[in-house]
N, C-alpha and C positions, 0 to 999 in steps of 0.2 A: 846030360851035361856035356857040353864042348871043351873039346881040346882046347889047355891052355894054348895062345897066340903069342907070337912073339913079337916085338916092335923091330923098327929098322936099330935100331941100337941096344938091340939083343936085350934088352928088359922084360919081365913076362907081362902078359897084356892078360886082360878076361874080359867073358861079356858080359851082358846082364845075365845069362842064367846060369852062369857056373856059383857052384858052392865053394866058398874060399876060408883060407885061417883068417878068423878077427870075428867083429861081433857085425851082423848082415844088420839091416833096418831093412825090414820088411815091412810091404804095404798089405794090408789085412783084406783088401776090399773096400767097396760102401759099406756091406753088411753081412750080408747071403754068407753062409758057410761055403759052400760050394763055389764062390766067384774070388776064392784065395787059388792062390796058383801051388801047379804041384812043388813046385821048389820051396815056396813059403810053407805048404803043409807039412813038407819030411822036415825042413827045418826047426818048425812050431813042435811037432812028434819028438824031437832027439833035444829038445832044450830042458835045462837043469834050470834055469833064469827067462820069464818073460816080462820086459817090461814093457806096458798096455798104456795105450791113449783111454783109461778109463772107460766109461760110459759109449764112447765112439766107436769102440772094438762091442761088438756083438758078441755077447755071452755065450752065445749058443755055440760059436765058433772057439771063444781059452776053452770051453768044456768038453767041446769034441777033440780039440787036438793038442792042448795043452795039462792036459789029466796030469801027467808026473811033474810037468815045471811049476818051482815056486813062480807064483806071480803079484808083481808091483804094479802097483796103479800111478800111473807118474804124476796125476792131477795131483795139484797144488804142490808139489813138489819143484824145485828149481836146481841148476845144472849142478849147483854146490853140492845137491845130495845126493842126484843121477849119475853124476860120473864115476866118485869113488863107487858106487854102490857098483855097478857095472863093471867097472875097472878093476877093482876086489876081486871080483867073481870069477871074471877072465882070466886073472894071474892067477884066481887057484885051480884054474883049468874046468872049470864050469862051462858048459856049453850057454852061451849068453844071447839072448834076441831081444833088440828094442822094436814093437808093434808097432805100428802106426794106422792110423783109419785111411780106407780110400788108397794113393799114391803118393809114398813119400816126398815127391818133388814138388808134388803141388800144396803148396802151405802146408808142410809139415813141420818147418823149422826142425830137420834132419842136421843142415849142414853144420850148424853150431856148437850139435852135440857130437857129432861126428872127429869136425877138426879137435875138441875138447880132448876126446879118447885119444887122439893120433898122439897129442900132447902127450899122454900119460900111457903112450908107447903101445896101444891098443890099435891094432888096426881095424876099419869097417867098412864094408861096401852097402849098395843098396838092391835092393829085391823087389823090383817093381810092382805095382800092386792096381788094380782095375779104380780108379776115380771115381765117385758119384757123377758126374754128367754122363758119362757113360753106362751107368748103371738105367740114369733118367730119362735117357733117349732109346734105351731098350724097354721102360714101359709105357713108354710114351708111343713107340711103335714108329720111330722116325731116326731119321741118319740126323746129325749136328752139322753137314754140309751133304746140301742137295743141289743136283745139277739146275742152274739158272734160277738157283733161290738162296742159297747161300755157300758161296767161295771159302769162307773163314770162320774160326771159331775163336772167338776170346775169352778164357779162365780169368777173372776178375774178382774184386770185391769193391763193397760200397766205401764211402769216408770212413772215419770211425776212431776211433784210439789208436790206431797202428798205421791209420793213410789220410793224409790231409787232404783237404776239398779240390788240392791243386791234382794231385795223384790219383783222384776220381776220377775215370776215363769211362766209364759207363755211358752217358750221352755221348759222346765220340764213337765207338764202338756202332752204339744202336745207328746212331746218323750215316753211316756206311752205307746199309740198308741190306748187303749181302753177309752180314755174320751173325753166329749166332752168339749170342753175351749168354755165359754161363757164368752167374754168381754166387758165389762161394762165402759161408760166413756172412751172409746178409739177409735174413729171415728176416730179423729183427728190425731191420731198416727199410724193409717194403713200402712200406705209406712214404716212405720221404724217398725214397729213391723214384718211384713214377709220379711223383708230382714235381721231383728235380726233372723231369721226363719230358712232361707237361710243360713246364715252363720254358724250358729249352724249343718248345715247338714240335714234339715227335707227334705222330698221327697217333692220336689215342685210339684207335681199332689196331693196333701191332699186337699181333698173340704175344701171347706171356702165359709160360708152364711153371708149376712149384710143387716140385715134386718132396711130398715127406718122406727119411728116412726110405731112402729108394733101396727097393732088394730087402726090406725088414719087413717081417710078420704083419708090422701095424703101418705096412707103408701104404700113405696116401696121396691123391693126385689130383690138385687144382689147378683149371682152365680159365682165362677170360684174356684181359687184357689191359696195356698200361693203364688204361682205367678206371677199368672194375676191379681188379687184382687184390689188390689191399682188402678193400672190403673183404673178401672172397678170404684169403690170408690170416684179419684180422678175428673174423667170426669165426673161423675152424680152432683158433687160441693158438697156433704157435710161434714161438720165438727165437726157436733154432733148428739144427739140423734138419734145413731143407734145403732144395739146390732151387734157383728162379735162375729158368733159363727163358729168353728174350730175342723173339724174331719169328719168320716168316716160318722157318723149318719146322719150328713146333708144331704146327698140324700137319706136318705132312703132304703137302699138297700143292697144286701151282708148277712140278718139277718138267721139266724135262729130258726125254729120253736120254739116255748117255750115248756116245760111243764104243763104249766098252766092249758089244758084242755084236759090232759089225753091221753086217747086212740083217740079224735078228729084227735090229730095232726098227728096220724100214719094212718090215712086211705088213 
């Protein structure tokens, strides 16, 4: 852990890995016990309180390092009952952690519960935590940006209940040609997203990866493209938790040499 920082106006500053007073949001991983970080595990080890993104948090991981903390499961739960319950805990001097799956910045809806506790005099920072695209591009055996094959990487999701058809940027994204569309929360939506794909004009030979449950026991790994995909998708049955990532870098291939290591790369 790093010494706290000071700001120019003598405020104390911290980074992401320092352990601080309040209640941390910790990102759990995609899955893997082992791809939680060491800061998340001592923290996870010394809580009296965990509250768990449910079914999303891997079991195998509240069991390995959460043995002595009560644990809540927030599903179906809302802020009305999360807060005091956490807020409680904290005042009576409980060591308090809210889980999250994957990294809390990226669609965790952290912030809300976060500014909530501030309210009710609870301070909390967050505890970065390893993303499922990241998870999926290490079994996938490829970088998310490769030299002269893809610049950019965009975290997305499809339309849905929470983003209207306007806020769908998916076809935008793919039409670049150099990024790679990592989507999030869109299993379910696979058939109508690559025929939104289709219609838009995208080359239906563009790789497309959907990685299940990436870094879990039962994780699996389907290949083709905008579209075969779905098919591919809809015959293995599932309807959530997988990441569809979309672009060239998916197979790994086409890249060229970096400059990174000099005269290496011209021999």
């Amino acid at each position: 852990m790093s010494d706290d920082a000071e700001s120019s106006d003598g405020e104390t500053q911290y980074t992401a890995g320092d352990v601080r007073e309040g209640i941390p949001f910790v990102g759990a991983g995609p899955g893997d016990p082992g791809l939680l970080t060491v800061t998340g595990k001592g923290l996870l080890e010394a809580a009296d309180l965990v509250v768990h993104a449910g079914s999303l948090v891997n079991s195998e991981l509240l069991d390995e390092y959460c043995a002595d903390a009560e644990l809540v499961n927030s599903v179906g739960k809302d802020l009305e009952e999360l807060i005091p319950l956490m807020a409680t805990a904290y005042h009576e001097s409980r060591e308090v952690v809210r889980l999250h799956s994957g990294d809390p910045a990226i669609y965790g809806a952290a912030l809300e519960q976060m500014d909530a506790l501030e309210a009710e005099d609870v301070p909390t920072y967050f505890v970065p935590g390893v993303t499922s695209s990241f998870a999926a591009s290490a079994t996938l055996g490829t970088q998310l940006t490769l030299n002269e094959v893809a610049n950019h990487v965009a975290f997305t999701r499809p339309q849905g209940k929470t983003l209207t058809e306007e806020e769908d940027h998916i076809s935008d994204f793919v039409g670049m040609g150099d990024v790679t569309t990592c989507i999030y929360l869109g299993t379910h939506a696979v058939r109508d997203t690559m025929d939104r794909l289709l219609e838009d004009g995208h080359d239906p030979e563009t790789p497309v990866a959907v990685v299940y449950h990436a870094s879990w026991p039962d994780e699996d790994v389907m290949t083709g493209t905008i579209e075969t995909i779905a098919d591919t998708v809809e015959g293995a049955g599932y309807r959530a938790s997988a990441l569809v990532l979309i672009g060239e870098a998916v197979t790994g291939a086409g890249y060229e040499r970096s400059y990174l290591y000099g005269e290496w790369a011209n021999r």
